[in-house]
N, C-alpha and C positions, 0 to 999 in steps of 0.2 A: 504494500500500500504506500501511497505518495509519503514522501517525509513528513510536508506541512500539516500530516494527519496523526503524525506518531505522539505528538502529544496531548493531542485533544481526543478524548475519549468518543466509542459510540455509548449512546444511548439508548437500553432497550426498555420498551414498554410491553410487561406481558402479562397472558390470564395465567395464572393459576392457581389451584385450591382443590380440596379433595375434593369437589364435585365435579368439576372440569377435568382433572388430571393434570397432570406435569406434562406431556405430552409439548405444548409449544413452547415450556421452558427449558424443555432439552436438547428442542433444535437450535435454541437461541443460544444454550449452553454451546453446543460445538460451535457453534462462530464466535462466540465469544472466546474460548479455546486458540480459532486459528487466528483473531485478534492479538491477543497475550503472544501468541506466537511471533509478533511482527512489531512487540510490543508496542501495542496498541492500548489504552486502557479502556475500560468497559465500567457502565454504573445499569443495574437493574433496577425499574421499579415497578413493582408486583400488586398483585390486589390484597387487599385487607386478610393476614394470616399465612398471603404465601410466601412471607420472608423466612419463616419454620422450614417449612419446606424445601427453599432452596438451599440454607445454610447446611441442613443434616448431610448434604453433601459431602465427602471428603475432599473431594475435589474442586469443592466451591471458593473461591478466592476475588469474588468482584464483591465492592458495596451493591447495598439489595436497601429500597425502600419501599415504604407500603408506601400507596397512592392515599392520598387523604379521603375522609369520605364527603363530600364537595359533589353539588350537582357538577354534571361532565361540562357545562361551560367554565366553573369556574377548576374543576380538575385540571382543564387544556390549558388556562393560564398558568396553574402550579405548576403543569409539566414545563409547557414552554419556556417559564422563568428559571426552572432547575437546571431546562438543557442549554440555557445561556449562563447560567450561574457558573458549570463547568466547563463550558466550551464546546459542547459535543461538536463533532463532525457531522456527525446525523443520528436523525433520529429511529430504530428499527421497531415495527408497531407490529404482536404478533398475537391474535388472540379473537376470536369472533364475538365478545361482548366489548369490546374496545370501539366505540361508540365516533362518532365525524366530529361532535362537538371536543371531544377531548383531544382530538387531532388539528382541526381547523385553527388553533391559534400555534401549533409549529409549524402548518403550511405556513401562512399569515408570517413567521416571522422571519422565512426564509430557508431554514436550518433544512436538507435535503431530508424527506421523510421516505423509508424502506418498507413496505408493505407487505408483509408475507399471506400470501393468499391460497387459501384451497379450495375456490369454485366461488364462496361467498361474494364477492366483490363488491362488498359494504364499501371498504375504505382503498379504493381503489382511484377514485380521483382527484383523494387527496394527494397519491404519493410520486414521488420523484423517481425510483425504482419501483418495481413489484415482483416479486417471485411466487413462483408457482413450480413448486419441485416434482408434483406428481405428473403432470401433462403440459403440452404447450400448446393442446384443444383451443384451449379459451384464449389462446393470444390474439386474435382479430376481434373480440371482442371486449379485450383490454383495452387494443388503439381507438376501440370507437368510442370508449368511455374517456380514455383521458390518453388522445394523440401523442402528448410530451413526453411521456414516460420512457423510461427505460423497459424493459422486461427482461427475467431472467426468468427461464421456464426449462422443463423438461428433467431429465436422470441427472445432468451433471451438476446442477446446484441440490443436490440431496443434501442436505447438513449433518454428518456422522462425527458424532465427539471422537476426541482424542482415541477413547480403551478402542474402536473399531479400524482405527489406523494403525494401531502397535498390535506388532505379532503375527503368527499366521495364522489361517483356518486347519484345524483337525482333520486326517484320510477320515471317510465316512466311517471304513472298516474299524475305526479307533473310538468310534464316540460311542453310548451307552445310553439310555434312559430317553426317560421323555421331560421335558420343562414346560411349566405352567405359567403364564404369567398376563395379567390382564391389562395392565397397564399401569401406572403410576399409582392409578385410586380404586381400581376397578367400581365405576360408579352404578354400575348395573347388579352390584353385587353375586357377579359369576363362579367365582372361585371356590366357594364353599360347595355350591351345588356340585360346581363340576367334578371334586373330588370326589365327593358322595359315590356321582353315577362313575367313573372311574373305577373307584375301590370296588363296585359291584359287578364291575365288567372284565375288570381285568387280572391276571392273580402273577404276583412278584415281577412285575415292574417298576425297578427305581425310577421315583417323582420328584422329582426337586421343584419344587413350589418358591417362584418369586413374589413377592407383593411390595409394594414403594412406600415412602413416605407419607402419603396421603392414603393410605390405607384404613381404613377404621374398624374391620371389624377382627380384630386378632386375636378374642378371646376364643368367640365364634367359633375359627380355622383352627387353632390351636385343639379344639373338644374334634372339629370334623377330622383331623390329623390323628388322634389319641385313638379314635375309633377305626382308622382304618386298618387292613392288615396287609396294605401295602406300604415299602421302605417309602417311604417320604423326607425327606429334607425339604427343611421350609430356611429362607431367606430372609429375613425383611431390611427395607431400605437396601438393596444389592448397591453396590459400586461396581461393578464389572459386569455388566450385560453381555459383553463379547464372551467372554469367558464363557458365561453360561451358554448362550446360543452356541458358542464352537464344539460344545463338548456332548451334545445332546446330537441325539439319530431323529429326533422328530420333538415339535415342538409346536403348545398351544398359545395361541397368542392373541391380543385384541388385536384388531387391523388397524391401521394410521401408520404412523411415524415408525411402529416397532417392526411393521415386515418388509422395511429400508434396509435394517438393523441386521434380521434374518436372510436377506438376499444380498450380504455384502457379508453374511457368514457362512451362507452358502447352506442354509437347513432347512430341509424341507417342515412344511408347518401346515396346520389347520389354522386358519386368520376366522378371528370373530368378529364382524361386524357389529359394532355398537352404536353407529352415530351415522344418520342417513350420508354425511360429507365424505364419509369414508366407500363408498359405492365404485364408485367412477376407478379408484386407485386400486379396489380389491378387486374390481372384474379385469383389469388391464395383467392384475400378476397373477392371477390365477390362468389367464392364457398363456403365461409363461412355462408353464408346465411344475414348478414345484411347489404349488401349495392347495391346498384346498378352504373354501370358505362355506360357514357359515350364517346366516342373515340373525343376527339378536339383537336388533334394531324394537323390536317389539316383543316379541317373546322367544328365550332362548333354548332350544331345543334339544337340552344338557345330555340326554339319555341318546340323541341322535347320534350327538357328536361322539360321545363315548363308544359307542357302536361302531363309528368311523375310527377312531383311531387305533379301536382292537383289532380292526380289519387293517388296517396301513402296519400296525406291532407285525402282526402275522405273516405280513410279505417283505420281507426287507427288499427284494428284487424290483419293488417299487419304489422303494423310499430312496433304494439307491440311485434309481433313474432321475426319483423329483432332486437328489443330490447334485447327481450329475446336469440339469436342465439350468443348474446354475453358475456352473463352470467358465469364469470371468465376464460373468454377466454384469454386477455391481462394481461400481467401485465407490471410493469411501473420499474422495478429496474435492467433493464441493464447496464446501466451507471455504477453501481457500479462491479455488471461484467466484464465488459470491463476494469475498470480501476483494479484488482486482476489480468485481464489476463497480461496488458502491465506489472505492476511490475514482474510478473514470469518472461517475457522477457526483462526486465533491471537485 
């Protein structure tokens, strides 16, 4: 990134909270990552409670402020004055309750604003950049919403933190078990069920169970774990996502951001649909041949799924294939993309 940027910080604006998940805090995390990288500095500021959240991090090392609670015209002043108070270079807006009025006074003040978009195109003619990492579908109808902009769309702006750039992926023949993980909060409360039907379906399969920091129910998991009489490792707040997806022969997953994560570790997976946004991204890699999805957008299908995965345990001569369909298919250095495009537009 240009010099005249190395000392003035980006700016991020983002949701999250156990309801929402972590999810657009961890794409935001690896560009902040390949920032630090370019020593660049970075200042977060989150919704009310998600400063917990980002700090349980190990890896967390940017200031983190909560936004104030301020109707969103007078929030967009706080922000604006904050991202002048530090100098930011720009400002990156990443989150679908993140509202025009809270953005419209750092258009207004100039400061280039980065838009990270997944179909929504709320704040999209506020921003100076826009990225769109799952498709470059909607880039003609980017420029007709707002002409000026840059666009950064398609596979190579994927944003993969740091742990998925160090190290390498696991022979499939080397990996073992299956990994659970619903996403940051899992806000659909999946994980318990799914174990449940799991443990009913299937007999000595090691499960290593992820759940995040915005997880709430881990008494819950902990009784549904006690009862099973399958090996379980349970994780919570994981640090090494890579780790786990590399080591695993199949793996359950919520769909979004996390089966980026999976197609740049190369493991084939069952992606759960949880959030209508997530559609468009889940039918393009399931054409890719290694994963399979489920729809738990409205009711999820726990016993189906289960039923599917004792059928995927049972063949590895498939699993190996959805392995193999991913064979330099991903790659993990977006981040650094993304951050050459915003300097062209500072």
């Amino acid at each position: 990134m240009g010099a005249h940027c190395t000392v003035r910080p980006l700016l991020f604006r983002v949701n999250v909270s156990s309801t929402i998940g972590m999810g657009h805090l961890m794409r935001c995390l690896a560009l902040a990552q390949a920032a630090e990288a370019s020593d660049i500095p970075c200042h977060f500021v989150v919704d009310v409670g998600g400063k917990a959240l980002a700090i349980a991090r190990q890896d967390w090392i940017y200031p983190v402020t909560e936004i104030p609670a301020l109707p969103d015209n007078q929030a967009g002043e706080w922000l604006s004055g904050l991202a002048s108070e530090i100098h930011a270079c720009a400002v990156i807006a990443d989150g679908y309750d993140i509202s025009v009025e809270q953005l419209q006074p750092v258009k207004e003040s100039g400061i280039p604003l980065v838009v990270m978009d997944d179909g929504q195109r709320s704040l999209v003619a506020q921003a100076s950049l826009i990225v769109n990492s799952t498709t470059s579908a909607l880039d003609e109808k980017y420029m007709h919403i707002n002409p000026r902009a840059t666009v950064c769309s398609g596979s190579q702006y994927r944003l993969m933190r740091r742990e998925f750039q160090q190290g390498a992926n696991i022979p499939f023949e080397r990996r073992h078990g299956i990994a659970l993980c619903i996403g940051g909060s899992d806000p659909k409360g999946l994980t318990v069920p799914l174990i449940s039907a799991l443990s009913e379906t299937l007999a000595d399969v090691p499960i290593r169970v992820i759940t995040g920091a915005a997880f709430k129910g881990l008494q819950e998991l902990q009784g549904a774990i006690k009862a099973s009489a399958l090996p379980i490792q349970h994780i919570h707040n994981c640090q090494d996502m890579a780790d786990v997806w590399r080591h695993c022969k199949l793996a359950i997953s919520a769909a979004g951001g996390s089966q980026f994560e999976l197609g740049v570790c190369e493991t084939p997976s069952i992606l759960l649909m949880v959030a209508e946004n997530q559609r468009m991204a889940t039918a393009h890699v399931v054409d890719e041949g290694w994963c399979e999805a489920f729809d738990c957008t409205a009711r999820a299908p726990v016993y189906d799924i289960a039923k599917r995965v004792k059928t995927l345990w049972q063949n590895p001569g498939q699993l190996a294939q959805m392995h193999d369909a991913l064979a330099g298919r991903y790659r993990a250095d977006g981040a650094e993309r993304l951050l050459n495009a915003i300097a062209e537009v500072i």
